[in-house]
N, C-alpha and C positions, 0 to 999 in steps of 0.2 A: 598702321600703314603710314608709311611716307609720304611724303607732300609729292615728290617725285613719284613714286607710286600712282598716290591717287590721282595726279593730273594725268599720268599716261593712259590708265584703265579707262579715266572719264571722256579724254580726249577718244581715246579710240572707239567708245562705245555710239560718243556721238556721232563718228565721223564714218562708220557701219551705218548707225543708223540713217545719215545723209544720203549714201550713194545706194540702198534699200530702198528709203522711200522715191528719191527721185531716177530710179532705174531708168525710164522711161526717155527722160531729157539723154542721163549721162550715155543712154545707149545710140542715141543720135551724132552726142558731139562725137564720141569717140569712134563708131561705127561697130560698136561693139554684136553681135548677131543677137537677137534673144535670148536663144536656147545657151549660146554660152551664158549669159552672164544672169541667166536664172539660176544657173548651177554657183549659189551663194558662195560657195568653196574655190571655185576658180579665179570668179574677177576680183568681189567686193576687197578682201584683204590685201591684194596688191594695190588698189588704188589708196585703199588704208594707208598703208606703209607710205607709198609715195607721198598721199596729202600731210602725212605729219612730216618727212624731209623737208619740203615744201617749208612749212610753218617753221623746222627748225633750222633752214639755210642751208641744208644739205643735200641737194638732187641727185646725189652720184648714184644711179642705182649699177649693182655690180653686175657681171658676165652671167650668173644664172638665172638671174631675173627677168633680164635681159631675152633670152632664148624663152623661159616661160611666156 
């Protein structure tokens, strides 16, 4: 595996496992309901994705994300 590989997998798995364990807080800041974002598949990977933009300088999220 690639060093780029491995930093993305490892980033990403921690960065799941951050807004996982502190559901709780990030459901506050953002006003996110429960029920949604108990449903692992809807919130966790979008804020995934953003937090590593984030990290790599790039916040543009596009038009469909956007609407999601």
């Amino acid at each position: 595996m690639s060093f780029l590989k491995y930093s993305d997998v490892t980033l990403t798995s921690r960065i799941n496992s951050f807004f996982t364990f502190y559901s709780s807080y990030v459901q506050k800041v953002y006003g996110i309901p429960p029920e949604q974002y108990e449903q692992y598949q809807t919130v966790v990977p979008y804020l995934t994705k953003a937090y590593k933009a984030y990290f790599a300088g790039d916040e543009k999220i596009d038009t469909e994300e956007k609407k999601t």
